[in-house]
Every structure is written in C-alpha cells, then in structure tokens.
C-alpha positions in Angstrom: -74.8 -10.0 6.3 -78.5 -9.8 7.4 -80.3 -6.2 6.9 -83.1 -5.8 9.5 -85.6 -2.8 10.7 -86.2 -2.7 14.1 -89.5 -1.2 15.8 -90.2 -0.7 19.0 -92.5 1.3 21.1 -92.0 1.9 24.5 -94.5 2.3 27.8 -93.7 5.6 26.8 -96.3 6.0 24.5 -95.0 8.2 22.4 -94.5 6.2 18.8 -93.0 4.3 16.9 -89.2 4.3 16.8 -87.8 2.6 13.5 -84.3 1.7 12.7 -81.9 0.0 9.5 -79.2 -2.3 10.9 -76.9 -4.7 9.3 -76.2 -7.5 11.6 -75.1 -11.0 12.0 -77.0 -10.8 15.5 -73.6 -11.3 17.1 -71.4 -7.8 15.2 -72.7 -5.1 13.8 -71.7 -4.4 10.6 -73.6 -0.7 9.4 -76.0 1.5 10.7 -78.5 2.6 8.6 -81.5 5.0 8.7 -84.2 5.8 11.7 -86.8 7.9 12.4 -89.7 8.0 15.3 -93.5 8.2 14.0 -95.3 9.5 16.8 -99.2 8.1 17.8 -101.9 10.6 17.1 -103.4 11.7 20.6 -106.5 9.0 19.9 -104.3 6.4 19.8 -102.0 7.0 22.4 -105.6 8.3 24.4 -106.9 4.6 23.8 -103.3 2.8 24.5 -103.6 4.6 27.7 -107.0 3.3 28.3 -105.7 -0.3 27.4 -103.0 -0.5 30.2 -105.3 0.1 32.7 -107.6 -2.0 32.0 -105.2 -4.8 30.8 -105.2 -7.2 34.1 -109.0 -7.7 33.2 -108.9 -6.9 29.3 -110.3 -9.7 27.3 -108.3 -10.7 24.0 -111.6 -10.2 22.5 -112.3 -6.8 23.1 -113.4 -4.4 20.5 -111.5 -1.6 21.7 -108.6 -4.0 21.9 -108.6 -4.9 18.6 -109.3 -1.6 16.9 -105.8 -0.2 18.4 -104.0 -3.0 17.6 -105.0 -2.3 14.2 -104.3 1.2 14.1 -100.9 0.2 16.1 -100.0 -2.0 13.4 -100.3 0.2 10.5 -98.4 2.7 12.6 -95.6 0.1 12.1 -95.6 -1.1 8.9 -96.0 3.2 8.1 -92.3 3.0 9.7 -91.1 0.1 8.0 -92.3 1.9 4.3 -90.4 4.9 5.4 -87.4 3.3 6.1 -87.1 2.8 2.6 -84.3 0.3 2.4 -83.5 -3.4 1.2 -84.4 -5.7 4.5 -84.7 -9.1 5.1 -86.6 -8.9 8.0 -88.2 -6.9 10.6 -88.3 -6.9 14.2 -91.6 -6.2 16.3 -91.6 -5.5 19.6 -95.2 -4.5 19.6 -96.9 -2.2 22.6 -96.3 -3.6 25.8 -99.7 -3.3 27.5 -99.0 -5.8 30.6 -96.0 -7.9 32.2 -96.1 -9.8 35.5 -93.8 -11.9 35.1 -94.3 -13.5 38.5 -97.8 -14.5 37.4 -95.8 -15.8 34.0 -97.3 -12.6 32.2 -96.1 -10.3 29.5 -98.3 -9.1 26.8 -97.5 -7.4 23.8 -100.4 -6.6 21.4 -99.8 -6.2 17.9 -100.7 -8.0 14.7 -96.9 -9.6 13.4 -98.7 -11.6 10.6 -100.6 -8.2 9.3 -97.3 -6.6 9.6 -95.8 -9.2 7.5 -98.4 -9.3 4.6 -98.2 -5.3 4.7 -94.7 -5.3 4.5 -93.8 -8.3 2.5 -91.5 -9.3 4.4 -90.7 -12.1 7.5 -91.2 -10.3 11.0 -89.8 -11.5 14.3 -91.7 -10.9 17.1 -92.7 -12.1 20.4 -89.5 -11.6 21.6 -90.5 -12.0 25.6 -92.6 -15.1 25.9 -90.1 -17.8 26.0 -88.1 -16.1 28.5 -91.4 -15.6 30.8 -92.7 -19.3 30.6 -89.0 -20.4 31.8 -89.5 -18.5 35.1 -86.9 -15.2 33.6 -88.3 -11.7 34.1 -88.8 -11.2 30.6 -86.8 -7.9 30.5 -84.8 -6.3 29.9 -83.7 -8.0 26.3 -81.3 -5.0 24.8 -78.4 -6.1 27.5 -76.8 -8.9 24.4 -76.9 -6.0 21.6 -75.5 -3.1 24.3 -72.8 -5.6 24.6 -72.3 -5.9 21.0 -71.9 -2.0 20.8 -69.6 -1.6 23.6 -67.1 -4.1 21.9 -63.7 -1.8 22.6 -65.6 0.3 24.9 -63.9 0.7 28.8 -65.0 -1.7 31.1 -67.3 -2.4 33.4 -69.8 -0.4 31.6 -73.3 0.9 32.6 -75.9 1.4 30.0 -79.0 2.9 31.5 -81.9 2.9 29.5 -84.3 5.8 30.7 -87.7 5.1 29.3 -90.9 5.1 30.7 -89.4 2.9 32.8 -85.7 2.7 33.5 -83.5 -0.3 33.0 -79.6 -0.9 33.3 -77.1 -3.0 32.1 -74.3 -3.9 33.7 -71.2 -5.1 31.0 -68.0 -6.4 32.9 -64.2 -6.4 32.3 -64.5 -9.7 30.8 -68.0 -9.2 29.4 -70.5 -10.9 31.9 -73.7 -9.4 31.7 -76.3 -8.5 34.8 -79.5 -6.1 33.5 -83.0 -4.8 35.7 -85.3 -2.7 35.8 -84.1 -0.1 38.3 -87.3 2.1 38.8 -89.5 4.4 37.3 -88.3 6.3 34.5 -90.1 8.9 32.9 -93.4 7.3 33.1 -94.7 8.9 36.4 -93.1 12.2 35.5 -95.2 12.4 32.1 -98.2 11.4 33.8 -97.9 14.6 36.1 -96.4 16.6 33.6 -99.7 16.2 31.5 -102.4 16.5 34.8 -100.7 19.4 35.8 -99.6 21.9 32.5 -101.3 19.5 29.8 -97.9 18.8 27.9 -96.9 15.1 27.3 -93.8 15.2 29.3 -91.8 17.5 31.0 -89.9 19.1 27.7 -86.2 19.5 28.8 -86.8 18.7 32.2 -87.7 22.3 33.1 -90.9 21.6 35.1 -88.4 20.0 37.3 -85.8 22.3 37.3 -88.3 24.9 38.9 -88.8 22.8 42.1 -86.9 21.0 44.8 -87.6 17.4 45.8 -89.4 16.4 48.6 -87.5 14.4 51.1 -90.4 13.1 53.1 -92.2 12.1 49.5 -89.1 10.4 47.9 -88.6 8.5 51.5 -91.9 6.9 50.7 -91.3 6.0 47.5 -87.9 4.5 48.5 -89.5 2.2 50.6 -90.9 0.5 48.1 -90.4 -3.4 48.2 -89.0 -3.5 44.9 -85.5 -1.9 45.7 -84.7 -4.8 48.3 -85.0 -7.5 45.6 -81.6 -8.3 44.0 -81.5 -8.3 40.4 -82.5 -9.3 38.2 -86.1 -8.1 38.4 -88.7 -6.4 36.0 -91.3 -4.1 36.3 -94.7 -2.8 34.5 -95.0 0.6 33.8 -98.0 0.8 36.4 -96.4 -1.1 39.8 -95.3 1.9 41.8 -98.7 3.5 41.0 -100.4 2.9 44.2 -97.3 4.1 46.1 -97.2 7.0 44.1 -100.9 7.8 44.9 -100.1 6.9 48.7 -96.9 9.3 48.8 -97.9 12.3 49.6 -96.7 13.5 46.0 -100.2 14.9 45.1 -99.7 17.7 47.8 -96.5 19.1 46.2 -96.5 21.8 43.6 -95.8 20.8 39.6 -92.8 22.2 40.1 -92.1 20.0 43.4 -93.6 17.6 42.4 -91.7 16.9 38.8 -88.3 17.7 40.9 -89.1 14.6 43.4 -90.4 12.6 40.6 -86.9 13.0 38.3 -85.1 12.8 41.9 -86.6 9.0 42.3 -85.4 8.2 39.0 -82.1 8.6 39.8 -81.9 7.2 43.7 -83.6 4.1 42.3 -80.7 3.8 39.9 -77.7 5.0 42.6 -79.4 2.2 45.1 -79.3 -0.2 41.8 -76.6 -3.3 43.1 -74.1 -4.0 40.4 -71.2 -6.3 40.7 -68.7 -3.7 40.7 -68.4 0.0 39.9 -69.0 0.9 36.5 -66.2 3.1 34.9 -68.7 4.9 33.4 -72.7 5.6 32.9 -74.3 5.7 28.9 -77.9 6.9 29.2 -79.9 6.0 26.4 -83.9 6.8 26.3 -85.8 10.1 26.4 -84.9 10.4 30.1 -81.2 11.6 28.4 -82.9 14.7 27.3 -84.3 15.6 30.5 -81.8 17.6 32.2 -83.0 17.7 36.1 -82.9 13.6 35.7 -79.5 14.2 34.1 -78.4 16.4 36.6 -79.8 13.9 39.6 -78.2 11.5 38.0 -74.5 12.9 37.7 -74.8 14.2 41.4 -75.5 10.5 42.7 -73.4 8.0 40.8 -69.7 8.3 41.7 -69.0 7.5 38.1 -68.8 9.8 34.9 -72.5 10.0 33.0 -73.2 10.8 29.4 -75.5 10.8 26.9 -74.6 7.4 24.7 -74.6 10.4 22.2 -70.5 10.8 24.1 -69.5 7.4 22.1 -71.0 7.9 18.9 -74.2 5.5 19.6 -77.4 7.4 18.2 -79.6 7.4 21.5 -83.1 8.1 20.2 -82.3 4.5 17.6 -80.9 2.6 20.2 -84.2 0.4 21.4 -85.3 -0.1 17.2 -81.5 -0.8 16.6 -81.9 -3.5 19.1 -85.1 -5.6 17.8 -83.4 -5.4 14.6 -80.1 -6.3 16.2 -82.9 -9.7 18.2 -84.5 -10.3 15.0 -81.7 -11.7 13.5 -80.9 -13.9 16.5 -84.7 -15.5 16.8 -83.9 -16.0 12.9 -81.0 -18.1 13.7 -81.8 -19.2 17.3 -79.0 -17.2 19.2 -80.1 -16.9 22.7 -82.1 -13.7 23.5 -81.9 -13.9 27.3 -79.3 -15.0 29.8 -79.3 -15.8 33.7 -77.6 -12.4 34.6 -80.2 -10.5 32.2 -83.5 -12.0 33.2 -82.8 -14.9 35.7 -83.4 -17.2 33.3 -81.8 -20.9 34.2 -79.6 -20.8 30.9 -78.9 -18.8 27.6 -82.5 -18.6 26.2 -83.5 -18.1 22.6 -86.8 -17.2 21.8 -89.3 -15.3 20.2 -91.2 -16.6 16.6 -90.7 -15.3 13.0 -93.9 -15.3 10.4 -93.8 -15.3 7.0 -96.0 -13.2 4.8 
C-alpha cells in the first residue's frame, strides 16, 4: 500500500505540521510518525504581511518569493525529519487567499522545489480544480474524516478548529455535508498577541478571565455569512471588518478573548446539519483551548471531545489528511463532493510533479 507524508500549514500560522500515513486513499492501513516545525517569527511576521496584502499582491513580488522560499525549505525540513520510506508527499502549501466566489484560492509554495529537495513525487494544488468548477474549495479533509470514522457511531461531527473552523457532517449511511462554520482561532490570536504579546491565548486562560459581551457577539452574529446554507467557505480575513465594526475593541483582553472564543462556538451551534450528530470530535488547536471547549460543550446538545476520546492523534490530523489526498490525486479518486464543497459531482483534482 502507498506510504505518503502529509504537510500542511494552516491560516494559523504557526508551522509546519508533518505526518507518515500508509494509505490506499480510500482505508487506512498504519499510522506512522509526525511532528510540527514551527515558523521563525520573521517568517510567520512576513506570512502575516502577505495575507494582507494578497487581494493586490503581484506573483512577482520579491517579498513574495523570498517566503515562499523560506516556506518551502520549511517543508522539505519536515519531510527529512520524518525520516521514513515514502512514495510521495502531499503539499498543501500556505493558504494566503481564497474567494472562491471570485473563483480564487491561492496557495504559495514551490511543489517542484519540494520535489527536487526531497526526491520524491509531491501532490499539490489540491484546491484549484474544485474552485474553477464553481465548489468552495474547502473544506477537503471531509473524504479522509470519513475514512477514519469507519465503525465509528453515526451521524458524526468532526469539527476542525483552526484558524478558521470547519465541520463535517458524516451520516448513518455515510453521506457527507462539510463548511466553514466561522472563525476559529484566528481572531482570538490576533487579540491575544495586540493585547499580552503571546501568539495565542495558551490554554484558553485569557478567556477564562472574562465574560462575553452580548451586545458585541450580537454584532458579530449578524454577519451575512451564517444565513447561507452550506456549503460555504471562508478566508481567514472575511469577518475582519465586522470584527473592527463590533464594538470588540472596547472590551477588556479578558472580555474581549471570552466573546471571541464565545463566537466560535455560536457560529458552530447555529451551523445547519442534516440531523443531530451523536456526537462532536474536535480536532485543531482550538481542542486545546478550554474556554472554546467549554463554549462549545454548553451549546451543542450532543456529547464533545477531543478526537484524542477515539484514539485519532489531533495535532496529525490535517498532515494525515494531505497524505491521506495525495494518494487519491495520484490515482484520480475524487477529492471533493457536492455535499463538501457544492461542487456539481465527485471531483478529483489537484497535480502531482516529479523531481
């Protein structure tokens, strides 16, 4: 069976999260090794820098191409420390723009640098295909989460807290509906770091000081995007002018991180899903953040866990995955499906190169 290494790096920012799998892209046969290589603070600095100016950002533009240098060496750093016998790698890249709705998604990245680092084929440009058929373009992990719940109880929720939050839905008889549901942790790193200087809220305790503000999460709430049926996608950076119109800047850090983890979870609770899950795995460095934890378990009528509750290794889970899609661009197993991204049909996509 296929060995593959996954990579991904989230809106997070954060690093590089690397992971072994042994997959057919349909079962999965062994997990193997994974590890997270954070960003220095000038990288993640410049990445920062990048998604605000991507709308505008020429392909051409030096500051462009220096971090997708350094980004790529990042990865193929991951890949080396793996360590193990692959046959190829996944590369997600560093989502720096997707508007779907204008047919956008950009992920930067040099996959035929990888490849000659490496030596070996790497898959990538995984969200494309899905884009230019009119789908949303996320999120992909819904067809490996169902490959992992495989004797799991059903309907399942798998919500994937990252910097932005996504959920999918798996049925009795293993149907498949996946969105974005809201912000995740993105917002609430972003005032975590104006307002103490850490990257994130560490544990959620920043939160767990304050109280939310109803008047500021009302505002939020109102935000267009809840009243669209699934599935939908967002950009790390839509709800930023609603944040900056909110009111939130008038709260304390303490209030202020409590409203932000608060709007995490209401976005998910007000998430429609085709029926009512059994239960709720949360995956994504939201899991580790108890005030969005505890939001979480006080709105959704269902038990919630950390995927950690059914043996699935939480802080893998999104590397396991574009090893898990690597193998199915490889053999041309559809990536994408109506009920994941609106496409019109099962949709394979993404391109492997060859080093």
């Amino acid at each position: 069976m296929p060995r593959a290494i996954g990579l991904m790096s989230g809106t997070s920012l954060d690093g590089v999260d690397a992971a072994w799998l042994e997959t057919d892209g349909e079962r999965v046969a062994a997990f193997g090794p994974a590890l997270t290589l954070p960003y220095d603070d000038a990288l993640r600095a410049d990445l920062r820098r990048l998604l605000d100016r991507a709308p505008t950002l020429p392909p051409d533009d030096p500051a462009l191409l220096d971090a997708t240098e350094r980004l790529t060496l990042r990865h193929a750093e991951a890949v080396a420390a793996i360590g193990r016998e692959t046959d190829i790698v996944g590369f997600h890249g560093q989502t720096i723009l997707h508007r779907p709705a204008e047919r956008r998604t950009w992920q930067i990245g040099d996959a035929a640098a990888l490849a000659r680092l490496t030596g070996l084929p790497v898959a990538h440009d995984f969200r494309s295909a899905d884009v230019a058929s009119g789908g949303e373009g996320a999120p992909l992990a819904p067809v490996f989460h169902a490959a992992l719940a495989v004797g799991l109880e059903r309907p399942l929720a798998v919500l994937n807290i990252g910097g932005v939050a996504n959920v999918t839905f798996v049925g009795a008889a293993g149907s498949l509906l996946a969105c974005d549901t809201g912000p995740g942790n993105g917002p609430l790193d972003d005032w975590a770091r104006r307002h103490t200087g850490a990257a994130f809220d560490r544990d959620g305790a920043l939160a767990a000081a304050g109280r939310a503000d109803a008047a500021v999460l009302g505002r939020l709430l109102a935000h267009p995007y809840f009243a669209r049926p699934a599935p939908k996608s967002l950009d790390r950076l839509d709800f930023s002018a609603a944040l900056a119109a909110s009111g939130l800047d008038a709260l304390s850090p303490a209030d202020g991180a409590a409203t932000l983890a608060a709007f995490v979870a209401e976005a998910v609770g007000r998430t429609a899903l085709p029926a009512a899950p059994r239960r709720w795995l949360v995956c994504g460095g939201g899991r580790r953040n108890a005030a969005i934890m505890a939001a979480l378990a006080a709105r959704l009528p269902a038990p919630v866990a950390a995927v950690e509750a059914v043996g699935w290794d939480g802080d893998a889970l999104e590397a396991q995955c574009f090893a898990h899609l690597a193998v199915r661009v490889e053999r041309g197993l559809p990536l994408s499906f109506p009920g994941t991204t609106g496409v019109p049909r099962p949709l394979p996509g993404g391109r492997v190169v060859r080093p």
